[in-house]
VOGU-3710 file (C-alpha; in Angstrom, 3 decimals, decimal comma):
1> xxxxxxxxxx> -0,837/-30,331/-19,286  0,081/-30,775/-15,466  -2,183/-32,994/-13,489  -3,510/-29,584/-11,898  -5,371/-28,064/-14,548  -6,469/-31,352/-15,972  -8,345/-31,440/-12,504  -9,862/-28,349/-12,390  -11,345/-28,606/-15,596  -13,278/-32,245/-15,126
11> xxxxxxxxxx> -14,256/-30,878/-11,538  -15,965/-27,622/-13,761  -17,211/-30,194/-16,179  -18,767/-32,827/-13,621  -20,527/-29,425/-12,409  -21,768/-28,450/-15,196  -22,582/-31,873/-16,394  -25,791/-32,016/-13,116  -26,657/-28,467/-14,335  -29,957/-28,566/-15,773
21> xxxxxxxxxx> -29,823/-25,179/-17,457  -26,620/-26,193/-18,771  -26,716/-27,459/-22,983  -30,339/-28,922/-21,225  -31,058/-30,113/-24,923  -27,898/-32,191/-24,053  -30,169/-35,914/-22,467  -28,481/-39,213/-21,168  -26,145/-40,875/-23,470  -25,652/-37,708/-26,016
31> xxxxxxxxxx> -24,939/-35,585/-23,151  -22,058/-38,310/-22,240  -20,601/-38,536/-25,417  -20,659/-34,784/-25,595  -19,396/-33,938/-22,092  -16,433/-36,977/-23,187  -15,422/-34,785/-26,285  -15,097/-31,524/-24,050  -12,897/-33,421/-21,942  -10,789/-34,566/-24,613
41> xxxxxxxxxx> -10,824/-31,098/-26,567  -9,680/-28,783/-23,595  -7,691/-31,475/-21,619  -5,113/-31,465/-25,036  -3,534/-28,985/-27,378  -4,552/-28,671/-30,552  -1,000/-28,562/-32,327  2,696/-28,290/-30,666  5,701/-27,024/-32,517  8,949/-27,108/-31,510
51> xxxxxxxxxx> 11,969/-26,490/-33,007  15,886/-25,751/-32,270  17,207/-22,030/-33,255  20,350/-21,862/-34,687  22,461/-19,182/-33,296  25,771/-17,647/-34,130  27,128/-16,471/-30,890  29,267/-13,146/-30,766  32,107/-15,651/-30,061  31,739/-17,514/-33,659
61> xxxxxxxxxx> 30,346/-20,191/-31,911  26,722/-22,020/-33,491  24,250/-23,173/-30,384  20,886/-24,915/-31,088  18,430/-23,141/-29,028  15,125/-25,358/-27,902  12,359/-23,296/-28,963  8,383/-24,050/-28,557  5,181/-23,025/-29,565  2,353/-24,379/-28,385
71> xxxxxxxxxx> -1,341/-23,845/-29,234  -3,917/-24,978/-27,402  -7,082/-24,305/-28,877  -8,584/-21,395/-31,085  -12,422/-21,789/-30,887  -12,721/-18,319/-29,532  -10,312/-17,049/-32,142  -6,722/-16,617/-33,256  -4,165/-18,165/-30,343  -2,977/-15,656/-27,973
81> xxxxxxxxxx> 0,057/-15,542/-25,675  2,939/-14,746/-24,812  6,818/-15,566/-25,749  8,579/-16,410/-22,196  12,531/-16,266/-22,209  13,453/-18,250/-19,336  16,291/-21,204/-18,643  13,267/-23,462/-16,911  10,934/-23,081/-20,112  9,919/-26,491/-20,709
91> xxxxxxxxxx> 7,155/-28,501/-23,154  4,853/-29,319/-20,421  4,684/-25,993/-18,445  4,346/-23,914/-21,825  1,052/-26,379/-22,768  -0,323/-25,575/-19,647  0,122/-21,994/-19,951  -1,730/-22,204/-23,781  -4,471/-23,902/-21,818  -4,732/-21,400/-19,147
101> xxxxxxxxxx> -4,844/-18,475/-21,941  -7,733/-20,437/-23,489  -9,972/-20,516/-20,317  -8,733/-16,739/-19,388  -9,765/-15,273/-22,564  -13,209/-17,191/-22,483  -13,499/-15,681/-18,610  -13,225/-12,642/-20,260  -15,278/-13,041/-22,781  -12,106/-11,805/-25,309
111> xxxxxxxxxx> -12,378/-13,211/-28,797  -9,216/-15,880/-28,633  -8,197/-18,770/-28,088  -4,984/-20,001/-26,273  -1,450/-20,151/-27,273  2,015/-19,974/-25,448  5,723/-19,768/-26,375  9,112/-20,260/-24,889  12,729/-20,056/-25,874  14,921/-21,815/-23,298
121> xxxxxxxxxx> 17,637/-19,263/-22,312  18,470/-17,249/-19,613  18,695/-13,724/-21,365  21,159/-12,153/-18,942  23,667/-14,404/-20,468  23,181/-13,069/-23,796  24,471/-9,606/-26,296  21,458/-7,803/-26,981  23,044/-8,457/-30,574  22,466/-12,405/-29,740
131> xxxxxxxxxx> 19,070/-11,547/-28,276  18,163/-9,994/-31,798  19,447/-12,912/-33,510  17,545/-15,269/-31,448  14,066/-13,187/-32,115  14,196/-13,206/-35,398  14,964/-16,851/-35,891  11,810/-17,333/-33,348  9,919/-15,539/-36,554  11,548/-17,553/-38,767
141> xxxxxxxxxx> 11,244/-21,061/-37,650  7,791/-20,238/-36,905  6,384/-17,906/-39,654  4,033/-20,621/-41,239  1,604/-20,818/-37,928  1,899/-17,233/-36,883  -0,086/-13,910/-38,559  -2,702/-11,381/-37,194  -5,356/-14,014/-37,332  -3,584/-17,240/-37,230
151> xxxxxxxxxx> -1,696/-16,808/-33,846  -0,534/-13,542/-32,534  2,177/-13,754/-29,736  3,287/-10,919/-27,067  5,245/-10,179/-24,283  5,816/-12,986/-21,475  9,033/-13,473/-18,945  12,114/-12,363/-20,485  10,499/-10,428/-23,049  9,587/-6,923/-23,609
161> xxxxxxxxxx> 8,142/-4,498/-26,382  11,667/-4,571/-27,206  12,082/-7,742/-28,689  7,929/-7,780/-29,662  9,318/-5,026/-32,099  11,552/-7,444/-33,220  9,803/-9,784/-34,503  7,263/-7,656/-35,566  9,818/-6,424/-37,939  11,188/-9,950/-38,940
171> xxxxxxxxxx> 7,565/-10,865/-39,921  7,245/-8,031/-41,972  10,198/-9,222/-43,866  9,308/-12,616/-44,233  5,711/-11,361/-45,534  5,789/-8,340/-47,545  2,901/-7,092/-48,425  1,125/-8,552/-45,552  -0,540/-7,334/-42,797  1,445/-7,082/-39,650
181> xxxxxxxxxx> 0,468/-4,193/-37,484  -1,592/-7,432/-35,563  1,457/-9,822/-35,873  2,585/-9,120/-32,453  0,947/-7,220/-29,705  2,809/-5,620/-26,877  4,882/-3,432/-28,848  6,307/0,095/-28,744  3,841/2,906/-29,608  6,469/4,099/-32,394
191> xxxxxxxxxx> 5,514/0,574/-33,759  2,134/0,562/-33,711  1,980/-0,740/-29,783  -0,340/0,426/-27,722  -0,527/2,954/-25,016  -0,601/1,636/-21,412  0,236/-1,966/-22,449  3,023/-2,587/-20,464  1,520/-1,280/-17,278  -2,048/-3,296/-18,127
201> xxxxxxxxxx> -1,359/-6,254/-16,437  0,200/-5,041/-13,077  -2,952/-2,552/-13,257  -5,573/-5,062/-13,792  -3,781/-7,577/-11,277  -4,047/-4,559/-8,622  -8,107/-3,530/-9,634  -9,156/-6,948/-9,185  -7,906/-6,291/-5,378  -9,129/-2,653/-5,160
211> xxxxxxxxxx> -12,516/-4,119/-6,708  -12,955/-6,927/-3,698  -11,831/-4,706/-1,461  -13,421/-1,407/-2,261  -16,494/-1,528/-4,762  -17,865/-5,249/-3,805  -17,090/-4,956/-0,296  -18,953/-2,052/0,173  -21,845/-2,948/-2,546  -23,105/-6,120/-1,129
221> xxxxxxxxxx> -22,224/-5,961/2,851  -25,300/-8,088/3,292  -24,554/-10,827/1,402  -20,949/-10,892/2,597  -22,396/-10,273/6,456  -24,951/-13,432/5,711  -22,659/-15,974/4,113  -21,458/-18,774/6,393  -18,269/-19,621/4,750  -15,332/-18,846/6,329
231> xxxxxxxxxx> -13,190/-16,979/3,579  -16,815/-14,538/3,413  -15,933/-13,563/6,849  -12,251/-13,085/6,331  -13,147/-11,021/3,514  -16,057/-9,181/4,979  -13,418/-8,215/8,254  -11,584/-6,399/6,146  -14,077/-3,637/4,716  -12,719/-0,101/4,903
241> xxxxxxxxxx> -9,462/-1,387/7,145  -6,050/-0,203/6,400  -3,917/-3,170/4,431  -0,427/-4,496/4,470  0,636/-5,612/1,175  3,458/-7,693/0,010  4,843/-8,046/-3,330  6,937/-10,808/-4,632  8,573/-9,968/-7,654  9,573/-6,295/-9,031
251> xxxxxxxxxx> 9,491/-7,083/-12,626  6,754/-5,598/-15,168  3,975/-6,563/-13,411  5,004/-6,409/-9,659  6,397/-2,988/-9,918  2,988/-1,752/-11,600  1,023/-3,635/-8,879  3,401/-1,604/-6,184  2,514/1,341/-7,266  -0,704/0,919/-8,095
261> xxxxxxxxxx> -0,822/0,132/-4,365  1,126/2,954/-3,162  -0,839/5,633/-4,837  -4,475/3,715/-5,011  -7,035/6,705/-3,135  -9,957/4,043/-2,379  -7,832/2,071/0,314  -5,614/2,408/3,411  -2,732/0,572/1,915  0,462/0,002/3,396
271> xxxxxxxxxx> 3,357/-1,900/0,833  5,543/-3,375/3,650  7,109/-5,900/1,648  8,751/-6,231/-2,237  11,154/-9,048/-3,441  13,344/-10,036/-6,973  14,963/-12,688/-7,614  17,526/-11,421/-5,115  16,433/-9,847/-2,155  13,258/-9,187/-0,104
281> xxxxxxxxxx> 12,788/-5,476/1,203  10,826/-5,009/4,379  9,841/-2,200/6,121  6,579/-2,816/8,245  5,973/0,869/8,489  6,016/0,746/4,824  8,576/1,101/1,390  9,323/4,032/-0,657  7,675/2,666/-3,895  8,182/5,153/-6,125
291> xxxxxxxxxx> 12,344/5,347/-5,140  12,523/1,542/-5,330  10,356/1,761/-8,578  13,367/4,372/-10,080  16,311/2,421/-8,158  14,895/-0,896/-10,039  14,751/1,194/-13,785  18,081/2,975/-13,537  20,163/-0,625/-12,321  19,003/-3,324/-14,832
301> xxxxxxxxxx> 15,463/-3,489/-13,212  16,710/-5,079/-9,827  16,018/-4,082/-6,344  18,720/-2,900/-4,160  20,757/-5,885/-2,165  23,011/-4,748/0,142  22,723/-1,989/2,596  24,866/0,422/0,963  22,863/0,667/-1,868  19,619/1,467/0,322
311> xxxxxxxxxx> 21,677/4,485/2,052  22,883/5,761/-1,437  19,199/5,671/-2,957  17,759/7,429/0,535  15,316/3,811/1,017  14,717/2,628/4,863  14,751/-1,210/4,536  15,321/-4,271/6,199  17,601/-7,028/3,210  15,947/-10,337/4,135
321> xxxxxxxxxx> 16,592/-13,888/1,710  14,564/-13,639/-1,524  11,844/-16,745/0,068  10,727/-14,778/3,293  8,458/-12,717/1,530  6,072/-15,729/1,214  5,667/-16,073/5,403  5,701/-12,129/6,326  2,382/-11,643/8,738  0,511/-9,175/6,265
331> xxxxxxxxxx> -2,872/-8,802/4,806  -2,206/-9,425/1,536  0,157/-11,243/-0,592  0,917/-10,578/-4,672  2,435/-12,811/-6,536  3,887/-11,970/-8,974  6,976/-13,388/-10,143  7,482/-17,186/-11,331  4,861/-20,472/-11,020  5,094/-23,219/-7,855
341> xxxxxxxxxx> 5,800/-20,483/-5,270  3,377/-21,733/-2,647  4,136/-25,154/-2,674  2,333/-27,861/-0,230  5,790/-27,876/1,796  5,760/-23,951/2,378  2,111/-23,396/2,379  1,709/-23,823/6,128  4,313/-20,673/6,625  2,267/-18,187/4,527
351> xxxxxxxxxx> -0,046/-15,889/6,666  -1,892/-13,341/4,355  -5,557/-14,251/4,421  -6,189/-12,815/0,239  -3,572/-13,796/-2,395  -3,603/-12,332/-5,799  -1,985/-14,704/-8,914  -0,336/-11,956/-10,581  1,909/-14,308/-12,112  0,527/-17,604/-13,774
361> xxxxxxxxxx> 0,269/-20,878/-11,493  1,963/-19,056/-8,700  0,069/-21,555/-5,761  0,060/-25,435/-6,370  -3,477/-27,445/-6,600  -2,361/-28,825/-3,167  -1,744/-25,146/-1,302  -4,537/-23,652/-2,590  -6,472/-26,374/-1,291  -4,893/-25,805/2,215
371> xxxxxxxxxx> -5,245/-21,758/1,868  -9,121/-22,181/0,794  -9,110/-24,628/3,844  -7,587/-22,758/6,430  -10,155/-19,581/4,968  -8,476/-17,278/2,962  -9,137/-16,201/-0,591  -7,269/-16,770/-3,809  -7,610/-14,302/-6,706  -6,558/-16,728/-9,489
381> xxxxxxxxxx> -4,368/-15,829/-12,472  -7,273/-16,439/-14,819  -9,411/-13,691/-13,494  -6,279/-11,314/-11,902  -3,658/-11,196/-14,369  -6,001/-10,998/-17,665  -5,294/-6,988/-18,152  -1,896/-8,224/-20,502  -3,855/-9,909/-22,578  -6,902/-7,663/-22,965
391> xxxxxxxxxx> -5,318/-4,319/-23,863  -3,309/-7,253/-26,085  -7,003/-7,207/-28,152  -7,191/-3,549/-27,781  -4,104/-3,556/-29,591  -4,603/-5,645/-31,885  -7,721/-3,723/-32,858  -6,004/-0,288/-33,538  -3,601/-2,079/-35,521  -6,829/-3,432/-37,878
401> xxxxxxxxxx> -7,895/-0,266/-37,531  -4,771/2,349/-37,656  -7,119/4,117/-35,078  -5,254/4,757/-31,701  -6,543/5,357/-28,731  -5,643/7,719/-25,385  -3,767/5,639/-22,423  -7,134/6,953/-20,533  -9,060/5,510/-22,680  -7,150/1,956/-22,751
411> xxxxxxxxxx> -7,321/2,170/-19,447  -11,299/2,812/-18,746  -11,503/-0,247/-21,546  -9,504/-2,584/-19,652  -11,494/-1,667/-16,221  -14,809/-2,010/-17,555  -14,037/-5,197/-19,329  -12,610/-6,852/-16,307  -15,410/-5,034/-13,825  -18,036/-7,092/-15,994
421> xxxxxxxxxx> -16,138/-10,074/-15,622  -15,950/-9,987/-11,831  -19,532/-8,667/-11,422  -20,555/-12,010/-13,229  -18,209/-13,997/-10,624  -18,333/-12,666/-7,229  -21,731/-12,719/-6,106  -22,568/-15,761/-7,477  -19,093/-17,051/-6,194  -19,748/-15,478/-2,237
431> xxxxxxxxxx> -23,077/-16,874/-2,399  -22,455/-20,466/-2,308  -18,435/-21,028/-4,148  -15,856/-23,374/-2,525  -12,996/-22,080/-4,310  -12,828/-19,259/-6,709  -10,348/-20,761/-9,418  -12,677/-23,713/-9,399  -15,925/-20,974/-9,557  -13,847/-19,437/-12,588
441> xxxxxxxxxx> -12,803/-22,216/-14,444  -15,995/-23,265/-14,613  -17,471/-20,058/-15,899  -14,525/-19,795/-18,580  -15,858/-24,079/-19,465  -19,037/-22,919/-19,749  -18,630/-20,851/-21,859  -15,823/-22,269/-24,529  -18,536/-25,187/-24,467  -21,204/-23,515/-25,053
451> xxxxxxxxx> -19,429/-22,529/-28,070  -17,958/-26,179/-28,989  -21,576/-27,182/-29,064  -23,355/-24,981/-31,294  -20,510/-25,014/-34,040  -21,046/-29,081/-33,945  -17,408/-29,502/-32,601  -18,961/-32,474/-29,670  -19,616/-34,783/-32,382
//
C-alpha cells in the first residue's frame, strides 16, 4: 500500500485511539495491543494473487499477460472491486485500490469488504477477439478465489459490461450448476446487470456536489456562517451562486458527471471545461454537453481534437493540451480520469476552491495537504465515487433474488444510501474537521473496527 493511505489510516487510528466513546471497554495496555492489530490488519492485504495469462494473439503469436488480484480484507463481506485494463496497472497501486474499496464500502455502510484487479495491457492495442481471450483466461486463472460470495469483481478502467458479461459467462462454464447471476456485477441488463449501473458512479460523483452545494448549503447556513475555518467560508460563499465546472476525463464516469451537470435544475451550473486523454475543450461561456456526450459515443468514446472536427459536430470550443484543464480559473474541478493528477509540483497552478475525486487517488497526500491549506475543499473518492460500487450491491441483490428493479428506483436507492452517508459526515466534519478524507477515513476505521472487535479478530 503507498505510504499515503498507510498515513491516513494511523492518523484515523491515533484519533480514535484518545476517543473515549470509542471501544471505551478497550483500557491501557489491551487497548494498545488492540489498536496494534488494527494497524496491522488494514495497513496489509489479506491475500495477493497474481498470475501471467497466456494469450494466443490473432497473429499466432503466445504473450504472457501479468495479471493481479488482490484482496484486501473481507470483514464486511465478500471482496468487491473492480477489474482495471490499463498498461500502468501495477502490484502496489492495485493493493491500494483493494484497501480503498475496504474503507469505502464501510463509509457506506455496504456489506463488503475490499478487493481490486488489474490486467496490464493497453486495450486499444488489442482484437476485441484477443480482448475475449484475455477475459476469460482472467476467469480461469482465477476461478478458485472468485464466486458470488467469495469475491465478486466489476467494471474498472478499461473495462465495461462488455467484458463483465464475459466473464460472467466463462464462470458459468467453469461452474455449472453454480450460482452466477452474483459472479460479476456491472453487467448488461440482458445478463442479469442492472439498470442504471453504468451511469451510477458519474451520478453519485455529481450528487455528492449538488448535495454540498444545494441541500447542506442551504440546510445548515448557520453552522456554515459560524465556523471559523477557512474552507467553511469558501464553501458557505458559494450558496445559491452560479458555478463553473471543469471536467477532466470524458470516459464513463466524467461524461455522466457532465451531464449530470449540464441538466442538474437545483444549481446555476456552467461546464466550461472537459478533457480525454487527448485534448482539453474550453469554452468559458460554456460546452455543448450533450453534442460532445454523442460526438464522444459515435468516435470510439473520444472528444473531438482538432478544429475541424468541432465545425463538423456544430461544438464552439477552444483545443487546449490535455494538462491545462487542471489550472483553468473555475469553481469547481472533477476529476475524473486516472490517479496522481494533482501532484505537489502542479498543485500550486490549480485554482478551483471544491474538487471532487471522481476517479480514485486523483490528488497526492502532499496536494491535498496544500489545497486544504490554501482553503478549499476536497470531496474524496471514498465518499464521491462510491455510487459504482453501491448499485454494484443492488445488483448483486436482484441477481440473489431474480427480482429487478426500475432505473428510478436504483436510482432513489443509490441517493438515499449515499444522502445518509454524507448527513453522518458533513456536519460533524464543518463543525470542527481539518480535512475531509482524513474526517472519512476515520468514520469508514471506525467502523470496520468496531466490527474487528466484537468478532474477536484484535486478539
Amino acid at each position: 500500500m503507498t505510504n499515503q493511505t498507510i498515513d491516513i489510516i494511523e492518523q484515523s487510528l491515533r484519533q480514535l485511539f484518545n476517543e473515549p466513546d470509542f471501544l471505551p471497554e478497550l483500557k491501557q495496555e489491551a487497548r494498545d495491543k488492540a489498536f496494534s492489530s488494527i494497524s496491522a490488519i488494514l495497513s496489509t492485504p489479506n491475500h495477493i494473487h497474481r498470475s501471467y495469462l497466456r494469450i494466443v494473439l490473432d497473429t499466432n503469436v503466445v504473450v504472457r499477460i501479468p495479471a493481479f488480484r488482490i484482496q484486501h480484507n473481507n470483514t464486511l463481506g465478500p471482496y468487491k472491486g473492480g477489474i482495471r485494463f490499463h498498461e500502468t496497472v501495477n502490484e502496489e497501486e492495485i493493493i491500494n485500490m483493494a484497501a480503498l474499496m475496504t474503507l469505502k464500502n464501510a463509509l457506506h455502510d455496504v456489506p463488503f469488504g475490499g478487493g481490486k484487479g488489474g490486467v496490464v495491457i493497453n486495450p486499444r492495442d488489442y482484437s476485441d477477439k484477443e480482448l475475449n481471450l484475455i477475459c476469460k483466461k482472467y476467469v480461469q486463472y482465477f476461478n478458485d478465489i472468485l464466486g458470488p460470495d467469495k469475491d465478486i469483481p466489476a467494471p474498472d478502467v478499461g473495462t465495461g459490461q462488455r467484458e463483465m458479461d464475459w466473464m460472467t459467462g466463462e464462470y458459468k462454464n467453469i461452474n455449472p450448476g453454480k450460482p452466477y447471476l452474483g459472479s460479476f456485477t456491472g453487467k448488461s441488463v440482458i445478463n442479469g446487470g442492472s439498470l442504471g449501473r453504468r451511469e451510477a458512479t458519474g451520478k453519485g460523483v455529481y450528487f455528492t456536489l449538488r448535495y454540498l452545494l444545494h441541500n447542506f448549503l442551504n440546510e445548515n447556513q448557520e453552522l456554515l456562517a459560524s465556523s471559523k475555518q477557512t474552507f467553511s467560508k469558501s464553501v458557505f460563499s458559494q450558496i445559491n451562486q452560479p458555478q463553473t465546472l471543469a471536467i477532466q476525463g470524458f470516459g464513463n464516469v466524467g461524461s455522466v458527471v457532465a451531464l449530470e451537470a449540464y441538466r442538474c435544475e437545483y444549481l446555476q451550473n456552467k461546464v466550461v471545461a472537459v478533457s480525454d486523454r487527448n485534448v482539453t475543450l474550453y469554452n468559458p461561456e460554456g460546452l455543448d454537453i450533450p453534442s460532445l456526450a454523442e460526438y464522444a459515443n459515435n468516435n470510439y468514446k473520444e472528444l473531438p481534437k482538432e478544429q475541424e472536427e468541432l465545425d463538423k459536430a456544430g461544438i464552439k470550443a477552444n483545443i487546449l493540451n490535455r494538462e491545462e484543464i487542471l489550472s483553468l480559473d473555475v469553481d469547481v474541478l472533477v476529476l475524473a480520469a486516472l490517479e496522481n493528477q494533482i501532484r505537489e509540483d502542479n498543485v500550486e497552478e490549480v485554482k478551483a476552491r471544491i474538487i471532487v475525486e471522481g476517479a480514485n487517488a486523483p490528488v497526492s497526500g502532499e496536494a491535498d495537504q496544500v489545497l486544504t491549506e490554501k482553503g478549499g475543499i476536497i470531496i474524496p473518492d471514498i465518499l464521491a465515487n462510491a455510487g459504482g460500487v453501491i448499485v454494484s450491491y443492488i445488483e448483486w441483490l436482484q441477481g440473489r433474488e431474480t427480482q429487478f428493479l426500475s432505473e428510478k428506483e436504483v436510482y432513489e436507492r443509490l441517493f438515499n444510501k449515499m444522502e445518509q452517508t454524507m448527513k453522518a459526515i458533513y456536519p460533524s466534519f464543518f463543525g470542527n474537521g481539518k480535512s475531509l478524507r482524513q474526517f472519512c477515513y476515520a468514520h469508514a476505521v471506525r467502523r470496520i473496527s468496531t466490527i474487528l472487535y466484537t468478532q474477536g479478530k484484535l486478539y
